[in-house]
One Martini backbone bead per residue (centre of mass of N, CA, C, O) as a GRO file, in nm:
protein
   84
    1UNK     BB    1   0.093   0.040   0.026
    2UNK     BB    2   0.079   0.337  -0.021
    3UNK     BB    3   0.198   0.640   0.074
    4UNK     BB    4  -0.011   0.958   0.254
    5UNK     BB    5   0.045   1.250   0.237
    6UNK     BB    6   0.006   1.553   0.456
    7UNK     BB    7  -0.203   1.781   0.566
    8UNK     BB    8  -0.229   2.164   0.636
    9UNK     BB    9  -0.406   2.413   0.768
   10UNK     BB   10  -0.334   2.778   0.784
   11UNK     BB   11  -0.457   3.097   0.936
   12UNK     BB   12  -0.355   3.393   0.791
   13UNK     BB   13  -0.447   3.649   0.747
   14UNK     BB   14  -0.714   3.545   0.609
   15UNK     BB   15  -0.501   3.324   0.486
   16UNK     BB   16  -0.495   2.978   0.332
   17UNK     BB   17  -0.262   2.716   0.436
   18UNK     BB   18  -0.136   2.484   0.291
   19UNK     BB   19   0.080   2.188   0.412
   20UNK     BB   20   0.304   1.977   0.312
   21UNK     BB   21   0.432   1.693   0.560
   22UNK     BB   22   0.377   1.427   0.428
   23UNK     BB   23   0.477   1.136   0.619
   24UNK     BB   24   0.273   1.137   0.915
   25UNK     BB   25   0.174   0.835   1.138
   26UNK     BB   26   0.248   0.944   1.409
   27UNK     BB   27   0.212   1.274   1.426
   28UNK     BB   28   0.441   1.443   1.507
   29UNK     BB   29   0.429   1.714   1.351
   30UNK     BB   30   0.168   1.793   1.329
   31UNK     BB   31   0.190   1.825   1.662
   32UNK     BB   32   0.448   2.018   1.660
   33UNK     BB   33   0.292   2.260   1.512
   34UNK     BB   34   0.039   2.289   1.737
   35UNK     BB   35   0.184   2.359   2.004
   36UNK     BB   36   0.152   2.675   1.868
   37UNK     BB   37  -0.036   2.633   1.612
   38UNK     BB   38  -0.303   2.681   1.530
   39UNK     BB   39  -0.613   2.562   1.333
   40UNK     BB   40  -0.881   2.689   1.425
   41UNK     BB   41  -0.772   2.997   1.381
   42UNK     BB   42  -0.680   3.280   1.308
   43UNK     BB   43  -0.384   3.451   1.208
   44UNK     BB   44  -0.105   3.640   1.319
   45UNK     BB   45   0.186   3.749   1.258
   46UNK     BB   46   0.240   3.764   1.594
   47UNK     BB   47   0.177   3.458   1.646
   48UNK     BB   48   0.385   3.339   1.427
   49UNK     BB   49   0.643   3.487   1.563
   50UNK     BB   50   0.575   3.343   1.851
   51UNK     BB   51   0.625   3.073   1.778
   52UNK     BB   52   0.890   3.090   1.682
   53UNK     BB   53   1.035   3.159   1.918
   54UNK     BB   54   0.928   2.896   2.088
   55UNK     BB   55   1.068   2.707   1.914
   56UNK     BB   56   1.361   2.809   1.915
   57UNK     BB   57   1.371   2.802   2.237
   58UNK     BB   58   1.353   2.473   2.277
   59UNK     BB   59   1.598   2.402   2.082
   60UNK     BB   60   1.813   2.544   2.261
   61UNK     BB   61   1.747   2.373   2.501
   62UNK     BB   62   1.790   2.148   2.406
   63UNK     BB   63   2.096   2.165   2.288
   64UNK     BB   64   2.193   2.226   2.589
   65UNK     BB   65   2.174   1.953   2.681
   66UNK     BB   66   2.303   1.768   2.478
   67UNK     BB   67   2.586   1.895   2.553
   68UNK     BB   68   2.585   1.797   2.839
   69UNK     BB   69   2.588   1.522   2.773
   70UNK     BB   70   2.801   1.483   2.632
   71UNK     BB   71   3.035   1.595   2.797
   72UNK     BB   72   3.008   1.322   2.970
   73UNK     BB   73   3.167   1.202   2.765
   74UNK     BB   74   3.416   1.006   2.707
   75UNK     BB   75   3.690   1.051   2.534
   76UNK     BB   76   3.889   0.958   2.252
   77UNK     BB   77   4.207   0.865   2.198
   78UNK     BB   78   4.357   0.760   1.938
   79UNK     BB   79   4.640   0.773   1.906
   80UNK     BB   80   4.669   0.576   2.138
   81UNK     BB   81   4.542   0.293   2.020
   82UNK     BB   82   4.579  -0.026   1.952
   83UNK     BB   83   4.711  -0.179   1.701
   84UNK     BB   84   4.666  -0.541   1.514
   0.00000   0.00000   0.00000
């Protein structure tokens, strides 16, 4: 069976917006623009713009996490190796 591309519409500016987001059969990403981005009502560019700083903030904040777990692995000498 193929697989069925997804869309969105968003209303911004009382201008409706289709947005093919792909193959998402498990809503991942669906959800994830839902998150900051209503679908039920019409949107202003001031919400757009402020949705934007949202999930920009959020993955800033993911990145300095993951940047401090990796800090924690102990890195490998390679030059140091034994070679078999």
């Amino acid at each position: 069976m193929s697989k069925v591309n997804k869309t969105i519409t968003f209303h911004i500016n009382n201008e409706a917006y289709t947005i093919d987001i792909g193959e998402d059969e498990d809503n991942l990403l669906e959800e994830g623009l839902k998150k900051f981005l209503t679908t039920e009502k019409n949107l202003s560019t001031m919400e757009l713009l402020l949705a934007y700083l949202r999930k920009s903030q959020e993955l800033v904040i993911l990145e300095s996490q993951i940047k401090e777990e990796l800090d924690k692995i102990p890195s490998l000498d390679i030059k140091n190796l034994p070679i078999d």
